[in-house]
C-alpha positions in Angstrom: 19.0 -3.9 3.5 17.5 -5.6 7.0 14.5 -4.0 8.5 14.3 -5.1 11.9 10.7 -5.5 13.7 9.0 -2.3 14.8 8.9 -1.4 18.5 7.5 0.7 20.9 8.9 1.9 24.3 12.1 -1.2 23.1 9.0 -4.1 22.8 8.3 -5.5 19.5 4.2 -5.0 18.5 1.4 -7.7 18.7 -1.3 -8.2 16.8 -3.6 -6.6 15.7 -1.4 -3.0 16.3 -4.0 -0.5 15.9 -3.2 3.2 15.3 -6.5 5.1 15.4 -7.3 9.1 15.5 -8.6 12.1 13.1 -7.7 12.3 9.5 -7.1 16.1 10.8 -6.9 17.9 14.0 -9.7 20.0 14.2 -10.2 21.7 17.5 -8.7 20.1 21.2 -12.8 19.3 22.5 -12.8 16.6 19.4 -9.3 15.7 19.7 -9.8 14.7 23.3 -13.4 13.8 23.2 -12.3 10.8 20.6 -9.2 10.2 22.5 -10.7 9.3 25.5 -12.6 7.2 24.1 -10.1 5.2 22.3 -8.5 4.7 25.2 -11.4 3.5 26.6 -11.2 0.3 23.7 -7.0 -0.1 24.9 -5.8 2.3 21.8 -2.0 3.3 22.7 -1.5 5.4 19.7 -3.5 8.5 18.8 -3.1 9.8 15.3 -3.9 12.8 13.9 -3.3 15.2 10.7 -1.6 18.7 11.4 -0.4 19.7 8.0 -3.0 17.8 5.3 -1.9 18.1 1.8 -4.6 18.6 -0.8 -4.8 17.9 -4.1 -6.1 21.6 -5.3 -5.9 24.5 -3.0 -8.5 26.0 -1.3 -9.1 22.7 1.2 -8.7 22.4 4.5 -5.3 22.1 5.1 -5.2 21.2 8.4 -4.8 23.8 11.1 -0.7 23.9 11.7 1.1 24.3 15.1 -1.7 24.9 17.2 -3.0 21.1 16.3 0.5 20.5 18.0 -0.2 22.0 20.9 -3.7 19.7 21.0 -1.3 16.6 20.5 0.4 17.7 23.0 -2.5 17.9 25.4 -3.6 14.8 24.2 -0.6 12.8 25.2 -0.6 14.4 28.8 -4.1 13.4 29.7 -4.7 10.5 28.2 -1.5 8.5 28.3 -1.8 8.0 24.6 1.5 8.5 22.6 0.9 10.4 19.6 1.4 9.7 15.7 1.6 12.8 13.0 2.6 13.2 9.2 5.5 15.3 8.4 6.4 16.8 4.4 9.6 18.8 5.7 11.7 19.7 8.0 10.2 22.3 9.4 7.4 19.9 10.0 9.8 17.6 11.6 11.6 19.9 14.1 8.5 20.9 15.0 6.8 17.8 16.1 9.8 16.7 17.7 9.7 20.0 19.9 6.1 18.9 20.6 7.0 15.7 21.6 5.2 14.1 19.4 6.1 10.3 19.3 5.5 8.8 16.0 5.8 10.3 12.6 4.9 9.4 9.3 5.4 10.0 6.2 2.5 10.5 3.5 1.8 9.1 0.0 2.8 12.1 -1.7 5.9 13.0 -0.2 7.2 9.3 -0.4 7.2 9.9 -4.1 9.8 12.9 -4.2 13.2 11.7 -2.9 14.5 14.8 -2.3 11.8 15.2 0.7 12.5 12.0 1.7 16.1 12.6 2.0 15.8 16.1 4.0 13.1 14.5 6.6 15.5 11.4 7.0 18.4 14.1 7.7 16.0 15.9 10.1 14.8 12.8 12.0 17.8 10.7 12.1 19.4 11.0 15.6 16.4 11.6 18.4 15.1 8.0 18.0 11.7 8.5 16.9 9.9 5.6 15.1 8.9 7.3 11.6 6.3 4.8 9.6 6.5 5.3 5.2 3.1 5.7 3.7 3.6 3.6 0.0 4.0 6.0 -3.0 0.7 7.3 -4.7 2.1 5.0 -7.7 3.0 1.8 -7.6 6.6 1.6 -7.4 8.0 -0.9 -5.2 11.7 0.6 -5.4 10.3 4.2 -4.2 8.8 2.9 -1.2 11.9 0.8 -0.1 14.5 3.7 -1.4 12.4 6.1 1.3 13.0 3.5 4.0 16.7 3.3 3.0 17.3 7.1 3.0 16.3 6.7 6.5 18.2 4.1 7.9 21.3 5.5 6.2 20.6 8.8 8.5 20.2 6.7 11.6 16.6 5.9 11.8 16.0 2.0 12.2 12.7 1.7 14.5 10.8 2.1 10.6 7.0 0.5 9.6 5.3 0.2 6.2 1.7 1.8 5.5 0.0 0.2 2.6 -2.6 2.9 1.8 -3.1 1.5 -1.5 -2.3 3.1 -5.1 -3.6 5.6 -6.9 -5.3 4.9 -10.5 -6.9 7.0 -13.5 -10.3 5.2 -13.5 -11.9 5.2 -10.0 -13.4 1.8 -9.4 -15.2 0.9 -5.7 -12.2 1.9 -3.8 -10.4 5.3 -3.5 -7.0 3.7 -3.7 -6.3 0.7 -6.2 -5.0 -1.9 -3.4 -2.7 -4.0 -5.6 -2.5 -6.3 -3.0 0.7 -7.9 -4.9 2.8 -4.8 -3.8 2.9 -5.3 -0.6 3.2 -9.5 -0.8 6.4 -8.5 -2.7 7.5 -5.9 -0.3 7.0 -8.8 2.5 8.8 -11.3 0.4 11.7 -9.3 -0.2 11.7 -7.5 3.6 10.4 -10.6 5.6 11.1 -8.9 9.3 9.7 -5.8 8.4 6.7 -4.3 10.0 3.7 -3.7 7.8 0.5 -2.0 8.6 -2.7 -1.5 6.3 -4.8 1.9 6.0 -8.2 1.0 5.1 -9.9 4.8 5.2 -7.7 5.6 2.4 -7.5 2.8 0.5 -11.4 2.2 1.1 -12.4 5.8 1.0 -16.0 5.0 2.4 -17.0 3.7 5.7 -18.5 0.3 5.0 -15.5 -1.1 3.4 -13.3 -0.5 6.5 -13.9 -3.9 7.7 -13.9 -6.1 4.6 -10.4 -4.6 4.1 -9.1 -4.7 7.4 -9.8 -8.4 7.8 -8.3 -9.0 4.2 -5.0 -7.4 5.7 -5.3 -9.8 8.4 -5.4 -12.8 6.6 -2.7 -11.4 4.7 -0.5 -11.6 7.7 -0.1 -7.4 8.1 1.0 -6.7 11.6 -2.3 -4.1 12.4 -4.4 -1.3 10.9 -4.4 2.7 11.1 -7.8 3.8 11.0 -9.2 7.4 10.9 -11.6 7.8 13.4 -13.4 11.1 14.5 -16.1 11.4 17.6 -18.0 12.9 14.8 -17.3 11.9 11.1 -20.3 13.9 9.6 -19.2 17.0 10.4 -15.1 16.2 9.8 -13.5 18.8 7.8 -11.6 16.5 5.7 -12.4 13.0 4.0 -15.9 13.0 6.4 -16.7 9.8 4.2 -14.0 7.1 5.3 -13.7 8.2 8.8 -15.5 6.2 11.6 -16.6 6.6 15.0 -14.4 5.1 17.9 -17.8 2.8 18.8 -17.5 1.5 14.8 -14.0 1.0 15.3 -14.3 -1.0 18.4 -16.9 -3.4 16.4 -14.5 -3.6 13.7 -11.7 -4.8 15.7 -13.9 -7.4 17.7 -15.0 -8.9 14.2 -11.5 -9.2 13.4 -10.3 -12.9 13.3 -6.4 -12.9 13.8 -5.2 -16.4 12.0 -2.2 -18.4 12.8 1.3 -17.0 11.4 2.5 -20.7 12.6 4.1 -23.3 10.1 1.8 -24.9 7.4 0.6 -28.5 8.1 2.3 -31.1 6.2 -1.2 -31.1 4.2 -1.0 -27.1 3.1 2.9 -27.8 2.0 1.5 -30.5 0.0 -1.0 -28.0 -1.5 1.8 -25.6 -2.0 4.0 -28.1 -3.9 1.6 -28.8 -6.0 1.2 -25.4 -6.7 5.2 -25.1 -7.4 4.8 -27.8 -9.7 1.6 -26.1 -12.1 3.9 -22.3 -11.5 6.7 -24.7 -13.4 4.3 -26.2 -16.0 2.9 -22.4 -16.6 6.3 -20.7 -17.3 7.2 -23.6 -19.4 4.2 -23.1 -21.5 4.6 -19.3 -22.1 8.2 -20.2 -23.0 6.9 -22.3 -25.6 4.0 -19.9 -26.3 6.2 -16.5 -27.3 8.5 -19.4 -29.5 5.8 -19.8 -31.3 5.0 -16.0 -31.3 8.5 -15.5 -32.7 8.0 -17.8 -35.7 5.1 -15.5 -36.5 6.9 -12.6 -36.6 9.7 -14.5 -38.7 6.7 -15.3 -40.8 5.5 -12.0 -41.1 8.6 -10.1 -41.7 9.2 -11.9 -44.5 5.6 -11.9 -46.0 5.5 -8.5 -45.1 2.5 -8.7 -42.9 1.6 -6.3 -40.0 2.6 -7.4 -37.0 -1.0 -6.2 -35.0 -3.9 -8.0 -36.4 -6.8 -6.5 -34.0 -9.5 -8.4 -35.5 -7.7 -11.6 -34.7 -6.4 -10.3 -31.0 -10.8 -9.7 -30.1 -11.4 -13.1 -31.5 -9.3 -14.6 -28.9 -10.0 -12.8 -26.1 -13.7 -13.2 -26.1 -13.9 -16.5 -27.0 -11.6 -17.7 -24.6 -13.5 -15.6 -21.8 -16.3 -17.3 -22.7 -14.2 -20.7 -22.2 -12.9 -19.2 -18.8 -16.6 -19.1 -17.7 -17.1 -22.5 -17.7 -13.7 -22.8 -15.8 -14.4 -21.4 -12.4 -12.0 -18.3 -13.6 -13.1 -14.6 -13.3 -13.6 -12.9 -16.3 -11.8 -9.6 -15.6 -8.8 -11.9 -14.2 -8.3 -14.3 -17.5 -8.6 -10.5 -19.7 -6.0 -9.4 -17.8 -3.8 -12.1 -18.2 -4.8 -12.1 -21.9 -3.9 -8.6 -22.5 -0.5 -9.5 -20.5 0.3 -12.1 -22.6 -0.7 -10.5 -26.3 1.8 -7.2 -24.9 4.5 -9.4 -24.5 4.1 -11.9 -27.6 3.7 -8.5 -29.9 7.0 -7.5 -27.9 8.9 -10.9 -28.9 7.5 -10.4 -32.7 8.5 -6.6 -33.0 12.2 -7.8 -31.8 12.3 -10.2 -34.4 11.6 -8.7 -37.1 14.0 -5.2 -35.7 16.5 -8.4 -35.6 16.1 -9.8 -39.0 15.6 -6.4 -40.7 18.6 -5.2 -39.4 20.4 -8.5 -40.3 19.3 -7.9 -44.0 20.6 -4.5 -43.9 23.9 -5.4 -42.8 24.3 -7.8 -45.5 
């Protein structure tokens, strides 16, 4: 599948491409009150939610078609082309009717295919860029099938939204960023246009900026930020919302690096790098040999194959060695915990292999 570059009005997007508005259309004095002044900082694209899915009911839902009509207004007095979320395709025919000139679609409803497939179908035909939101969960293949069911219903002017991932244990951000994802999604897309969302995967204020430079250096085309005249008093996620003033400060602080070819000293670097990746995979090779050998061992010694006791042992003290190594501690247990999965894996296979080679004979 080819994604071609995003576009606006036929011209491909510079950087940093900033989509900016309310999480949710409130009333038309603080749609337009913070749409004039995003104009004011060069904003072309006002966003804001009409239909908000919650989580439980009894939220705030977002107020419907009459936040249409305030898009609407929008749009006709600022000059500012507007940007909603759609789940259907009732939602779709009726932004379309209200002119509305981007559309996107949420974390939530790029999990569930069969959406997908019924706003593609509703879309497809009247030329209006649609941006994917990645899946609440982590799945690469969702987030590309959603951009496929478009373009097989005629919809090519498609961006990416890395909003970040959902995860049982909430940490400092709202939304697990997994970074990784989208560094994949680039590798395997390398024309397509991908923007981050820092007020969702942030979910506070102060971290909008740490974030949004991280996407930068990241090489991410530009940013949609929720942004309300009056976050305080928003009806919906008050605390990652910032005012268009914050915003412009963000953007300022914002360094933009070089997308250029690497000097002849970073390719240097980077073979060097190529040559320890080799070294590494030639090591774990050897590594889960070895792990096979004990579960040859224990199969026929008749020894468990998890030895838990052993497994803590190992972990802390090579933490402890990883300390003295420059490495982060969370990072080595991870890879640690990555590694014992898959050498208890290649032991369990062996012996399923060599018991069922006794049975047989």
């Amino acid at each position: 599948m080819e994604i071609k570059p995003f576009q606006i009005d036929g011209k491909h997007i510079s950087r940093p491409f900033i989509i900016a508005g309310p999480c949710s259309a409130e009333n038309e004095e603080q749609m337009l009150s913070t749409a004039r002044l995003l104009v004011e900082q060069g904003i072309k694209i006002f966003r804001a939610g009409i239909w908000k899915p919650r989580t439980k009911p009894g939220g705030f839902e977002g107020v419907g078609l009459e936040g249409l009509e305030w898009l609407r207004v929008v749009k006709y007095e600022t000059g500012l082309k507007t940007a909603t979320e759609v789940a259907n395709a009732r939602h779709v025919e009726e932004a379309l009717k209200a002119e509305v000139d981007i559309l996107w679609i949420g974390a939530r409803t790029t999990a569930n295919p069969f959406a997908v497939q019924e706003i593609a179908e509703a879309v497809g035909g009247s030329g209006v860029p649609v941006l994917v939101k990645n899946p609440v969960n982590p799945d690469i293949e969702l987030w590309i099938g959603a951009a496929e069911r478009l373009i097989s219903c005629g919809t090519e002017n498609i961006a990416f939204v890395h909003r970040g991932f959902g995860a049982y244990e909430k940490g400092l951000f709202r939304n697990q960023p997994q970074w990784h994802i989208p560094i994949e999604l680039k590798r395997r897309l390398p024309s397509l246009t991908i923007l981050c969302d820092p007020s969702h995967i942030g979910g506070r204020r102060d971290l909008i900026y740490p974030i949004s430079q991280q996407a930068m250096d990241l090489g991410f085309d530009g940013l949609m930020v929720e942004t309300h005249i009056n976050p305080n008093e928003a009806l919906s996620d008050k605390e990652q919302q910032i005012t268009p003033e914050l915003l412009e400060r963000i953007i300022k602080l914002l360094v933009i690096r070089d997308k250029s070819e690497p000097s002849e000293y970073l390719a240097d670097l980077r073979r060097e790098i190529d040559e320890l990746d080799d070294r590494l995979l030639n090591l774990l090779s050897k590594r889960m040999s070895v792990s096979r050998e004990i579960g040859k061992y224990k199969m026929e010694h008749n020894i468990q194959v998890l030895q838990p006791l052993r497994y803590d042992k190992m972990v802390t003290s090579r933490i402890a060695q990883a300390l003295g190594l420059e490495l982060d501690e969370e990072f080595v247990k991870q890879i640690l915990e990555s590694i014992h999965e898959e050498s208890v894996r290649q032991q369990f296979e062996i012996i399923n292999k060599l018991g069922l080679s006794q049975k047989l004979n």
